[in-house]
N, C-alpha and C positions, 0 to 999 in steps of 0.2 A: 504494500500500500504506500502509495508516495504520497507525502506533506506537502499542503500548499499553502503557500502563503496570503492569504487572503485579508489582509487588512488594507490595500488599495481600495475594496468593493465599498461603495454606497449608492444610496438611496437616489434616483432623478431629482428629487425634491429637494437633499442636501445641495445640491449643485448649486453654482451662484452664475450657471450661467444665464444672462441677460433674456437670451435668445429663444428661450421656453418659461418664461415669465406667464403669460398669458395664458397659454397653453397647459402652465400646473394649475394655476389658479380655480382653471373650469374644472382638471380632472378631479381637484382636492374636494371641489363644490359637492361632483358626484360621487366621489366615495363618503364622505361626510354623509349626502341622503341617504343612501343605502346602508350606513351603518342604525344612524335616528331611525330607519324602518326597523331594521335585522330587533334592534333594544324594544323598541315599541309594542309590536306586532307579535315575534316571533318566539322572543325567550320570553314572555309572560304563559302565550299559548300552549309553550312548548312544556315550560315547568310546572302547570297547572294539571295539562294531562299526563306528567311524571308520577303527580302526587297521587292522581286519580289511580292508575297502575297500579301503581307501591299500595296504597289503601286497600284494593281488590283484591290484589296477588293476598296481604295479610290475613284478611278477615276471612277468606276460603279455607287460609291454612288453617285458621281459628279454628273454623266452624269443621273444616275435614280431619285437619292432622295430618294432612297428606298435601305434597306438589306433583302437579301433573308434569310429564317430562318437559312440556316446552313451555308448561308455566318457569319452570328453573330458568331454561332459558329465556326467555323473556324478562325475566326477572332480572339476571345479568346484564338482559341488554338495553333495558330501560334504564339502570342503575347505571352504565356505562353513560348513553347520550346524555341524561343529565348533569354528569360531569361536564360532558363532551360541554356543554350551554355554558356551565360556570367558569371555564377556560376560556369561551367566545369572549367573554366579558371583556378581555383584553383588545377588545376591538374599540374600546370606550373612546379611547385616544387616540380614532382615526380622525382627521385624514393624518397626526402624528402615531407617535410608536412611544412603546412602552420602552422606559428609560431603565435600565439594571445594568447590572453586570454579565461580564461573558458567563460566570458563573451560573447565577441567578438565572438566568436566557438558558442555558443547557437545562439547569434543573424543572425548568417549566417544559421543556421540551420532551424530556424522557415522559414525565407524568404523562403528557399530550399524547403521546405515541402510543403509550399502554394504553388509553382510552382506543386508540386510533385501530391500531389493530386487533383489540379485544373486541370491538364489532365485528370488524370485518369476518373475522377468523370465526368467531360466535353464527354468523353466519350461515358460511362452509358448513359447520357442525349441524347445523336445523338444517340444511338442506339434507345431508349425508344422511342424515337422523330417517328423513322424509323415505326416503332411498331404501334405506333398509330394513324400515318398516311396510312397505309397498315388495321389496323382494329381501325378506328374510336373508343374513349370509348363512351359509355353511360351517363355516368356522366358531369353533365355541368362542374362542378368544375373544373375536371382535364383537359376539352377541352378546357377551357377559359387559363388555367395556360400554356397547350401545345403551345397553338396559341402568348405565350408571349416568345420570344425565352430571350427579355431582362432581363425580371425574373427567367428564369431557368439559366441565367449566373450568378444571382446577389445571388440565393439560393447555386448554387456550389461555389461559393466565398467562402458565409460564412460558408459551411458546410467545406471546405479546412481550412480556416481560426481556427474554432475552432477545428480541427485534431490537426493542427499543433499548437496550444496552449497545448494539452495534450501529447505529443509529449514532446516541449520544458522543461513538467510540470518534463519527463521522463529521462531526463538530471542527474536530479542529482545531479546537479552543487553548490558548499559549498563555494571555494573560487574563489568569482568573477574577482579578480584582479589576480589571479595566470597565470604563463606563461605557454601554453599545445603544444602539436602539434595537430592539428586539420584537422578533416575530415568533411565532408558534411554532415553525419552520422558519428558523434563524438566517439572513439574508449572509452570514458571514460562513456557513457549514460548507464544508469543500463539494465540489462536483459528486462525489461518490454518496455523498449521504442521497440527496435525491434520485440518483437513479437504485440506489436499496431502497428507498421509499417505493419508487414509483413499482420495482420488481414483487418488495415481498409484501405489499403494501394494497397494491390492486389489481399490478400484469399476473400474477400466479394466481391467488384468491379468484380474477377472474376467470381465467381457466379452469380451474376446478368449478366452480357455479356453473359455466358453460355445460360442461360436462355432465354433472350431475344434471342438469335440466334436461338433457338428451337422453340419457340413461331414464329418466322417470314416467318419458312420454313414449319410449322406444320398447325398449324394453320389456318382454312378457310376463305379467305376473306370475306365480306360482299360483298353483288353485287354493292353495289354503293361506293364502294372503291375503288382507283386507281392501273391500274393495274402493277402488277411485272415491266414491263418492264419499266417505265413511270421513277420509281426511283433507278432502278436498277446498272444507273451508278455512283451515289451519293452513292449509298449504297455498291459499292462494292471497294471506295476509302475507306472509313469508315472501312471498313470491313479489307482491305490491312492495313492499320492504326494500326487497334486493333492487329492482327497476327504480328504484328513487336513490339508494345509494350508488349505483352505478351512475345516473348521469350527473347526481351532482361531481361524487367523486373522480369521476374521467375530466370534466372543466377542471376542476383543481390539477389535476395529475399532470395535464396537457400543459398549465401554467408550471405549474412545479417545475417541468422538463424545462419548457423554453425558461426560464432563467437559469438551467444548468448550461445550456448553451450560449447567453451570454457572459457565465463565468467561463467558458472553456476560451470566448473571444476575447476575454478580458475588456467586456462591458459595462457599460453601468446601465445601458440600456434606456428608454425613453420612461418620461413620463403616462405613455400609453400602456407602458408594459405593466408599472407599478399601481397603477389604475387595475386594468385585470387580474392582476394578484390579491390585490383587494380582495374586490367583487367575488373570485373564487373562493377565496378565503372567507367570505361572509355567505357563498350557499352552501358550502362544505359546513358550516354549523348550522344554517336553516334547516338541510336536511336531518340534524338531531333534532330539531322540534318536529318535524313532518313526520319524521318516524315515529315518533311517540305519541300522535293523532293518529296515525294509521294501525298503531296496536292497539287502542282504546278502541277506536269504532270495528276495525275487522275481526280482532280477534274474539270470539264469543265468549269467553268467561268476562271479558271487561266489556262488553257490550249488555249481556244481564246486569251485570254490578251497575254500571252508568245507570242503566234501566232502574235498578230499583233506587240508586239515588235520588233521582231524577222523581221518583211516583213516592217518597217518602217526604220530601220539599214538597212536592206538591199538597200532598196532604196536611201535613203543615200548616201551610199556606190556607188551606179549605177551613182548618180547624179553628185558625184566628179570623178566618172573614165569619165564618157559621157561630161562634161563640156570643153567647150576652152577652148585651153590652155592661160596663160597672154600672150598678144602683148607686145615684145617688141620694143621700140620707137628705128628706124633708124634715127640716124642723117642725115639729106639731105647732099648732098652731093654738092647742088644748091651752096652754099657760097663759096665751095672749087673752084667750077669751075671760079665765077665770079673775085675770086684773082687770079688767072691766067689772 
């Protein structure tokens, strides 16, 4: 692995030069709006239907004692994107950047990426899951490991967990105490960190979902397999799921690259560039609040929960409008009359 020295690289915005004056001023405008939306809009929506999840998922375990297998999952994965929102926050200080240390800038990095790839990867796992539940394996092994839903969260941990170790390893980072402006994906990380991002990150992960989607539809079932129908509404939240992470995260991916390219030119690139990095950077979190609407409504156990939320307020509501109104207390009027 060869070191590069990368503290030439900044920001179009840093620049002083004259000649894209005008030209930052409009792009800083529109990333500014698009960020007041992303705060506004998206991490209230997105945190609310976290809550709502988290609530459901509990009070099932309450009332069963038991998690269904892709309640687990789910659960992780919800638990993750809401993270995923309370990192976005760092977007507060667009169209500026968050001011730390190189330090500080890595250690937000690593967390970010274990969020990052514990979806992704989480995933893969619900789909595989889908898989081999619709054609049984043959292999005790991997039927013993499938039926553990807690062990395939505890193996995507650690397989996130060591990403983003090589990841942080990809930094770069010399002087630990120096002051940077910092991203989520740090504008100072060498060439190599992004294209491992981009490889184990989404190019592979894609590949397998490809795959496993082919395999589901292709595929013959065994006769004593359950049929389509049976998991077809679990699988087709799953499915809405994956088709939202996939486009936001290809826009991101597609940015991520083109700035490896012009650190490979040794650019600093335009004000248009750092504009789209933005904007990537702010649907790559939109889509953890969209994910977490789309498990509320499609997934059925949070779709009854909502439901009886939803007919309990209501009630409520009926109880206080149908309710007496208060009595109030007449003073008699017996004692006026007798001092007459």
């Amino acid at each position: 692995m060869i070191s590069h020295n990368m503290t030439w690289i900044r920001y179009p915005s840093q620049t002083s030069d004259p000649s894209i004056i005008m030209e930052l001023i409009d792009f800083q405008n529109i990333i500014s709006r698009f960020m007041h939306c992303y705060i506004a809009f998206f991490v209230p929506t997105g945190l609310i239907a976290g809550i709502f999840i988290l609530t459901i998922f509990i009070k099932n375990y309450l009332r069963h004692r038991v998690f269904e297998k892709l309640d687990i999952f789910l659960l992780d994965f919800t638990i993750s994107n809401i993270i995923m929102i309370f990192f976005s926050l760092t977007v507060i200080t667009r169209p500026g950047y968050l001011r730390t240390t190189y330090f500080g800038c890595g250690a937000l990095s690593f967390f970010f990426n274990v969020v990052y790839f514990n979806s992704q990867y989480l995933l893969i796992v619900m789909l595989l899951t889908f898989l081999l539940h619709r054609f049984p394996p043959r292999t005790v092994l991997i039927s013993k490991a499938i039926q553990s839903p807690m062990l395939c969260v505890g193996v995507v941990l650690i397989c996130a967990l060591c990403k983003s170790l090589v990841a942080v390893a990809l930094l770069g980072i010399d002087n630990f105490h120096t002051k940077t402006e910092c991203q989520l994906d740090p504008l100072f990380a060498w060439p190599e960190y992004e294209i491992f991002k981009f490889s184990f990150g989404f190019g592979i992960p894609l590949l397998f979902q490809i795959i496993f989607f082919i395999l589901f539809f292709v595929k013959k079932a065994q006769p004593e397999a359950p049929t389509l129908r049976e998991i077809i509404q679990a699988y087709l939240a799953v499915l809405t799921i994956s088709i939202t992470m996939f486009a936001s995260r290809l826009f991101y991916n597609i940015m991520i690259l083109s700035r490896t390219t012009l650190k490979i030119y040794k650019s600093f690139g335009t004000p248009k560039n750092e504009l789209m990095m933005n904007i990537a950077e702010i649907v790559l979190f939109s889509e953890s609040c969209i994910s977490l609407i789309l498990v509320l409504c499609l997934h059925k156990p949070c779709q009854t929960g909502i439901l009886k939320i939803i007919m309990n307020l209501t009630k409520v509501c009926r109880r206080d409008t149908t309710s007496s109104p208060i009595d109030i207390p007449i003073a008699s009027m017996h004692g006026e009359n007798e001092s007459h």
